[in-house]
C-alpha positions as CSV (number, residue, x, y, z in Angstrom):
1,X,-50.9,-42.3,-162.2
2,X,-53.4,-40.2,-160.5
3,X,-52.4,-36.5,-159.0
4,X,-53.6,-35.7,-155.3
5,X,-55.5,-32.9,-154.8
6,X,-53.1,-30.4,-152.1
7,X,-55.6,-29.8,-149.2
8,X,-56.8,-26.3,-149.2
9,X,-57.2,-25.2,-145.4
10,X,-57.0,-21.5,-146.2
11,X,-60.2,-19.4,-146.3
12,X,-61.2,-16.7,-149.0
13,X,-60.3,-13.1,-147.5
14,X,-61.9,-10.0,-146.9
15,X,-60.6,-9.1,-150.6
16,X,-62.1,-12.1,-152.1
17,X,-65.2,-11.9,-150.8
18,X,-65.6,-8.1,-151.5
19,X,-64.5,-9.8,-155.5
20,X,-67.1,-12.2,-155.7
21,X,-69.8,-9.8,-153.7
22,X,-68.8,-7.1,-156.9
23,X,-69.2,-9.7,-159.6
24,X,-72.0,-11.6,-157.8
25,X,-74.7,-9.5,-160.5
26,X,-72.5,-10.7,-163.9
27,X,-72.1,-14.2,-162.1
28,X,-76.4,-14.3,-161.5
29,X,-77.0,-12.9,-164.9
30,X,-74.7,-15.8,-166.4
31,X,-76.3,-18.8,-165.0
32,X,-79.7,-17.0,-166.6
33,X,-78.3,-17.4,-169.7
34,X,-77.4,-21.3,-168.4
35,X,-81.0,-21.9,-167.7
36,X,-82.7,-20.4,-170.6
37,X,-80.0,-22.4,-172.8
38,X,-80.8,-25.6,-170.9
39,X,-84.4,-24.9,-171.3
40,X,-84.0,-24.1,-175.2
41,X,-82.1,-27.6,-175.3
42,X,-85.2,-29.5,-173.2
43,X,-88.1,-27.8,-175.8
44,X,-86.6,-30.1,-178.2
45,X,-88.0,-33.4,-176.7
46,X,-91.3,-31.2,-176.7
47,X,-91.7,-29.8,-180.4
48,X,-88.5,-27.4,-180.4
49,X,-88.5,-24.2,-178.5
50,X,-91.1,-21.4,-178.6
51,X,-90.5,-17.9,-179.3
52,X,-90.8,-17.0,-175.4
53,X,-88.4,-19.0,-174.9
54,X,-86.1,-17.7,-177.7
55,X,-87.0,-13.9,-175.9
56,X,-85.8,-15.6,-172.6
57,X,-82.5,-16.1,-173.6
58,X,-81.9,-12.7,-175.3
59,X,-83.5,-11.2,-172.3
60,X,-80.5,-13.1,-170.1
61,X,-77.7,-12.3,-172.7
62,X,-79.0,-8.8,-172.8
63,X,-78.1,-8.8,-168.8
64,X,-75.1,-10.4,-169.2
65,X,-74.1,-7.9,-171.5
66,X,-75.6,-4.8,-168.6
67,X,-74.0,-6.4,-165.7
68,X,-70.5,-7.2,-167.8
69,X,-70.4,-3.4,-168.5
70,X,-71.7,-2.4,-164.8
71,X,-68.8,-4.7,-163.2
72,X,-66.0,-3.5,-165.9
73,X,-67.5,0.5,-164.8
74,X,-66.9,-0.2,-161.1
75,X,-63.5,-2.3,-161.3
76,X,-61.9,0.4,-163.8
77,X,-63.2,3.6,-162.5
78,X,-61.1,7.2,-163.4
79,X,-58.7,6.8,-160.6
80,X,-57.8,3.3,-162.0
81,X,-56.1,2.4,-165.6
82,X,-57.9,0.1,-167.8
């Protein structure tokens, strides 16, 4: 038996856009790291992947890792617990 999907007629608030505009860096930096694995697993139909495209991707984790810490920094500042 198949589920229904409720309708959703609600739209995001001012909060949730302020949430996605604050993670919008991390959430860039992760589909990076999407394309530079997608073009790692295309290289294989075309002699395996190069070592610029090896750097690619730990260029894109590396800002994954920045913009992680950069998000985390402005979500828990010192007036907020961890």
């Amino acid at each position: 038996m198949r589920k229904r999907l409720a309708l959703v007629t609600t739209e995001p608030t001012a909060a949730d856009l302020a949430a996605i505009d604050t993670e919008w860096p991390l959430i860039a930096a992760e589909l990076d790291v999407l394309d530079a694995e997608i073009t790692l697993i295309n290289a294989e139909d075309h002699g395996g992947p190069t070592a610029l495209d090896w750097r690619r991707l730990r260029r894109a984790e590396s800002r994954v890792t920045r913009a992680a810490a950069e998000v985390a920094a402005r979500t828990t500042g010192p007036d907020r617990a961890a």
